[in-house]
C-alpha positions, 0 to 999 in steps of 0.5 A: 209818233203819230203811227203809235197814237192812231193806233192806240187810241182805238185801244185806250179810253181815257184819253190823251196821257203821256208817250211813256204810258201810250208805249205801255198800253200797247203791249197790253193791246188786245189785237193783233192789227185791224181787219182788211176784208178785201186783203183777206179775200184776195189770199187763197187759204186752201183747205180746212185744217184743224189745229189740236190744243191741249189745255190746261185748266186750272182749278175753277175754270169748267170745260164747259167755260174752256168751250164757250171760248173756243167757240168765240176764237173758231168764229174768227178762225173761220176767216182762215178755213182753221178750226180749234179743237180742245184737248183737255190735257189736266186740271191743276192747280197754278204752278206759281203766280207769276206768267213767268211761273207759267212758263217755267212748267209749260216749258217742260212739258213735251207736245205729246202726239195728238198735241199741236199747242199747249194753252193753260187757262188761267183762273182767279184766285184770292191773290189775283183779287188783291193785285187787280185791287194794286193795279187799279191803284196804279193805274189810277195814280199814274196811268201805267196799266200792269196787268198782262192778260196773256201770252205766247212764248217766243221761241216756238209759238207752241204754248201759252196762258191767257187769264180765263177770268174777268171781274174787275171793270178795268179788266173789262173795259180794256179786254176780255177772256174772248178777245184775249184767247183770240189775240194769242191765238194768233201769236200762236200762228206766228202773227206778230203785231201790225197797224193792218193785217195783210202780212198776218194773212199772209203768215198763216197761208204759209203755216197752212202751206206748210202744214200739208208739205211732206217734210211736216210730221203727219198728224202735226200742224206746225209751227212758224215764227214771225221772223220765219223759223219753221217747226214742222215736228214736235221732236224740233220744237223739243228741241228749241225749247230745251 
């Protein structure tokens, strides 16, 4: 128990609440574990590599702020010798409110060649102003924070969302657009969630292994879940998703 206390009082600031609400907060923790330097150096990354990513705008969000963010998420992908390149796959509209909506139409999209992962970056709409209203009630009553600021399925690690724009202070004081792109940016290389991130490192080595292996599709930087399912064409992960 006190495992889980250390580790999300550096992601809370309110203070000491109740287990219940402690075990909430973490599933809206924006890291993924805590930096070893040292861990990290020991670990040979090999070359550069590049990953491509479609990304879905919706409308409001300009390329220009889709680029801001993945400026900030290669900052931290330089520890790994990776870069992120953005591919803007459409505009659009939300296709539904909900992340499950998201979901339902990201699922049905194929990793088209010259696509490594599909992100769709989520705006702000009038509805969106009215839930954080609800939320912050919510939270303020009872201490349970329901907002989710992102996600990445699990099936595939292939596609995911992440809310693109901030405006309330409670967004703010938990996260930000940055911070959350780079957290299910490593969901994405088939990090999960750890106190420290040795075995994170360890994960993408391997992605990056697996990425120059022969059996991968060329022009494809694969996939890896955390429990170690390996995707190294987009026919398979076609195929998982279906």
């Amino acid at each position: 128990m006190s495992f889980y206390r250390s580790y999300l009082s550096l992601c809370f600031r309110f203070g000491k609440r109740s287990l219940f609400l402690w075990l909430m907060v973490l599933n809206h923790c924006t890291t993924v574990g805590f930096h070893s330097d040292s861990q990290r150096a020991a670990i040979n990354f090999g070359p550069p590599a590049e990953i491509k990513i479609c990304t879905i705008l919706e409308t409001g969000v300009s390329e220009e702020e889709t680029n801001k963010l993945f400026d900030y998420w290669n900052e931290e992908l330089n520890l790994y010798s990776l870069k992120v390149i953005p591919l803007i796959y459409r505009k659009m509209a939300r296709p539904g409110f909900t992340g499950g909506a998201i979901f339902s139409y990201l699922y049905d999209l194929e990793l088209e060649p010259g696509c490594d992962r599909i992100l769709y970056l989520k705006g702000r709409t009038i509805g969106d102003i009215v839930y954080e209203f609800f939320t912050l009630g919510i939270f303020l009553g009872v201490g349970l924070k329901l907002e989710i600021h992102g996600a990445v399925d699990s099936k595939t690690h292939s596609r995911g969302y992440i809310k693109s724009k901030y405006i309330s202070t409670l967004q703010i004081l938990f996260t930000s657009p940055e911070s959350t792109l780079v957290h299910e940016g490593y969901h994405m290389l088939g990090c999960g969630h750890q106190l420290f991130m040795e075995k994170c490192y360890i994960q993408i080595q391997k992605i990056k292994t697996l990425a120059r292996e022969k059996e991968t599709e060329e022009g494809f930087f694969p996939t890896i879940t955390p429990e170690g399912k390996k995707f190294q064409t987009r026919s398979a992960v076609l195929s998982e998703m279906q």
